[in-house]
N, C-alpha and C positions, 0 to 999 in steps of 0.2 A: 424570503428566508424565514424560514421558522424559528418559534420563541419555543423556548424553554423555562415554564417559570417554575415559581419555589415555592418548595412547604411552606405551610400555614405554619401561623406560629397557633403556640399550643393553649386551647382555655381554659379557663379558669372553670371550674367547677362551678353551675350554676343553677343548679338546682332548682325546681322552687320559685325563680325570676320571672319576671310577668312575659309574658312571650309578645310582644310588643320590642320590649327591651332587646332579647336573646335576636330581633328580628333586625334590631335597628347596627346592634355589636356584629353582627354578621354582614351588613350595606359598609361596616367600617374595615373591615378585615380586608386588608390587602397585598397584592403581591410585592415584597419589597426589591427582589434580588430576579434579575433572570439572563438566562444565556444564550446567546444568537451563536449560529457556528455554519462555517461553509465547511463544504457539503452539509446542507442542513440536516436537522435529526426527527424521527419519526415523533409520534406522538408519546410514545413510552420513553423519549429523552434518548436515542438509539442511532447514533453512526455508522453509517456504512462507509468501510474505506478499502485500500487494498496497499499492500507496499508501496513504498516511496510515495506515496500520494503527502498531500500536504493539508491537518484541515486545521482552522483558523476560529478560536472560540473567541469573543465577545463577553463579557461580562457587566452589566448595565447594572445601575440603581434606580428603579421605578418611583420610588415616592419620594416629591420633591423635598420632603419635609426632611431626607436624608442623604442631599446630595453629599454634604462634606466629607462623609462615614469614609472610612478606608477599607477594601476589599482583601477577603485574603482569598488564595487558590488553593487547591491543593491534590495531589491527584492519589486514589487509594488510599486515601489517610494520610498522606504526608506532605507537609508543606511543600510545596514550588517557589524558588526567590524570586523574588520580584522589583524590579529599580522604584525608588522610590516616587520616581512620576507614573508610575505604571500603578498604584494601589490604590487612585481616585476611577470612579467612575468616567470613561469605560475603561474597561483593565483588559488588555488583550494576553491570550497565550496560545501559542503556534506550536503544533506538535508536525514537524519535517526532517527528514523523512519519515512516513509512517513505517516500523517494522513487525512484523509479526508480532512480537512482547506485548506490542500493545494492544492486542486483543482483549476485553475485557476492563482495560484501565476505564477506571469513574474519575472523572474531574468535575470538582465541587470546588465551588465562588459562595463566597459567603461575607456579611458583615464583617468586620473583626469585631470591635464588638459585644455582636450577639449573632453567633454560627447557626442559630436556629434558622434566619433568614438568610436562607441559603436554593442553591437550582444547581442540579447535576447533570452531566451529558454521559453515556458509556460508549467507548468504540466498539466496533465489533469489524474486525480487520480479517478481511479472507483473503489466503493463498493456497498454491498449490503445492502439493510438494515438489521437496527438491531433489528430484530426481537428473540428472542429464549425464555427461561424458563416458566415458568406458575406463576398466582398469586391465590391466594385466598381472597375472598370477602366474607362477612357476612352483610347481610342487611334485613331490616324492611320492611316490604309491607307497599305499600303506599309513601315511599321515591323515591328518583329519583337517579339512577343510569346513570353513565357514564364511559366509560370503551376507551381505549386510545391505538392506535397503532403507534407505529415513524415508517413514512415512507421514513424517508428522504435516498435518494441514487443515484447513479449516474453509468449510467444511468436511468433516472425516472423509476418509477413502473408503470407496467400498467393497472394494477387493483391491489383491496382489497377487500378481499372475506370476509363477518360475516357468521359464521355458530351456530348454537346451537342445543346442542345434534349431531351433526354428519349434519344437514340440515339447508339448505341457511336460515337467518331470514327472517320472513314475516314481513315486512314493514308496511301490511295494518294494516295486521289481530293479530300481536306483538305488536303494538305501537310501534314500532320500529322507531328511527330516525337516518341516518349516513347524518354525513355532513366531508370533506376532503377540508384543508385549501393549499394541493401538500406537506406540510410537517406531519403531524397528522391527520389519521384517528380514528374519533371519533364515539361511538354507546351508544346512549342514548334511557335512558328507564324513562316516565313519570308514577309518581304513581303505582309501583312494584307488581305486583300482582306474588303470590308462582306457583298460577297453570298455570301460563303462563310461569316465564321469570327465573327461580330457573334450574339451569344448567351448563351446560358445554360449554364455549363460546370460539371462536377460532377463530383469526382473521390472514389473510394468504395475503404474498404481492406476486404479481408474478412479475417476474423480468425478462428486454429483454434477458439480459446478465450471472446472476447468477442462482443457482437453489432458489425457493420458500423458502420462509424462514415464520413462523407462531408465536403465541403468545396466550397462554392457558389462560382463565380464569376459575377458578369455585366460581361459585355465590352458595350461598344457602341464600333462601329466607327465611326468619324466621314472625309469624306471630308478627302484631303489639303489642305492651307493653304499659299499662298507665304507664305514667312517676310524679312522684307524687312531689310538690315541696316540699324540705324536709326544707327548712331555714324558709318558714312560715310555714308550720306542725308544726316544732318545738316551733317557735314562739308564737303560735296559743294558742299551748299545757301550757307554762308557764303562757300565761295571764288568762288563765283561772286558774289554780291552782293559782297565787297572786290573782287573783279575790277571789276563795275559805277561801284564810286566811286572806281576809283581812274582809270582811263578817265573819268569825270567831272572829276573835276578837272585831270587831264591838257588835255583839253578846254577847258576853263574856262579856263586858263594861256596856251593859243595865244590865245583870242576875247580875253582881255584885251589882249594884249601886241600885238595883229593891232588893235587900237583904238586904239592909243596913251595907254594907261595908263602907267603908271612905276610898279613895285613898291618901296614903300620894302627898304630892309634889314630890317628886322623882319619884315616881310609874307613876303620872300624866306627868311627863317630858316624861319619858322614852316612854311612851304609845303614846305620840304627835309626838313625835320623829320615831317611829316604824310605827305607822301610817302616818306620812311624807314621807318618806323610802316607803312603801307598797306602796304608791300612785304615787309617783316620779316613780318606777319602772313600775307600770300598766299604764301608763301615757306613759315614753317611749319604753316598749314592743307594746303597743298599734301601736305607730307611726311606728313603725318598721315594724311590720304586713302592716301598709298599704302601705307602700311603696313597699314590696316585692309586693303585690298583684296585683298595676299599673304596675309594670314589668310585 
């Protein structure tokens, strides 16, 4: 298992000193702090892991003269808790499952203290992307589709293939547009047409380190639909029917009164009343129609 030890601590300005001296302070300089860790780490202090994997740091006190010291951890700058029988020499911490995030994390064990005496490890966690399963799309001709691959992995991808039906897209002669931000490769399609873009799309990462990994689309392209607005249809549909009865009764008022009926009072309320109502309603079904219509 490989060690990982720790910075020096820092000297003293010594200008000047008999080099006997500078010789003898240098035989005394020692490592105080270091880190064992499975999977062990290269000599640049450098983990190699892969998802879910499990690795197991160690953190030890080298010089006897500092066993009691309490140890702190800390990973990127920030402390790690740690129970308090865990802060003496050895002090373990266990990063399981590994996940991608942890790509690049530093964990550093140090004195508490004096943090100067201190030993760091870095993960360096490869995966491939995550490419797998198929979707299914359903769209309009004439719409705009876009269609989405994660490419994120480590080590980078080195290309992303579009294919449709089985053959690379044509760019020109597809409308085809791909654009790759190094994390999402995208494949967009301006104003859908059935006999061009209605298929089987498949987009494919290839990768330095892992084998290719792909992602199914299938599109069916459906032709365009009128879309009818149904709150003013409906809308539409009532003003006109209170328009019909209210012109009915309208109606009905002259042929009475053109006979020589006599409306009582009450008859006469009711009817002013009916007809306030009929018009208050065509009035505001009116407004309503036209508001839905500026939408």
């Amino acid at each position: 298992m490989l060690q990982i030890y720790s910075r020096r601590a820092k000297m003293k300005n010594l200008f000047g000193a008999p080099l006997h001296f500078l010789l003898l302070l240098a035989s005394q300089t020692c490592e105080a702090v270091r880190i064992k860790s499975t999977p062990g780490a290269s000599a640049e202090g450098f983990i190699q892991a892969k998802p879910d994997d499990t690795v197991s740091l160690i953190c030890e006190i080298t010089d006897t003269n500092l066993q009691e010291e309490e140890l702190n951890w800390q990973r990127n700058g920030a402390a790690v808790s740690l129970t308090d029988t865990n802060k003496n020499t050895p002090s373990a911490v266990c990063i399981t499952p590994v996940i991608p995030e942890d790509d690049e994390a530093t964990f550093t064990c140090s004195l508490r203290k004096n943090s100067t005496a201190s030993a760091s490890v870095t993960l360096k966690v490869s995966y491939p992307p995550q490419l797998s399963g198929s979707e299914n799309i359903t769209i309009e001709e004439e719409e705009d589709l876009v269609l989405e691959c994660v490419m994120k992995a480590n080590p980078l991808v080195t290309a992303v293939l579009w294919t449709l039906n089985g053959s690379t897209v044509d760019l020109i002669g597809g409308g085809f547009t791909v654009t790759n931000d190094g994390q999402i490769s995208r494949l967009q399609i301006n104003n859908v047409d059935q006999s061009l873009h209605d298929g089987i799309y498949q987009c494919t990462a290839v990768s330095p380190m892992f084998p290719n990994s792909s992602k199914i689309f299938n599109v069916k392209v459906t032709e365009r639909t009128m879309k009818f607005p149904l709150v003013p249809l409906i809308a539409g549909l009532v003003v006109v029917l209170v328009t019909s009865i209210l012109a009915v009764v309208s109606r009905w008022r002259k042929i009475a009164t053109g006979c020589g009926f006599h409306w009582s009072l009450s008859q006469k309320v009711l009817f002013t009343v009916d007809k306030v109502t009929i018009s208050t309603l065509h009035s505001s079904l009116m407004a309503h129609l036209e508001q839905n219509v500026r939408r």
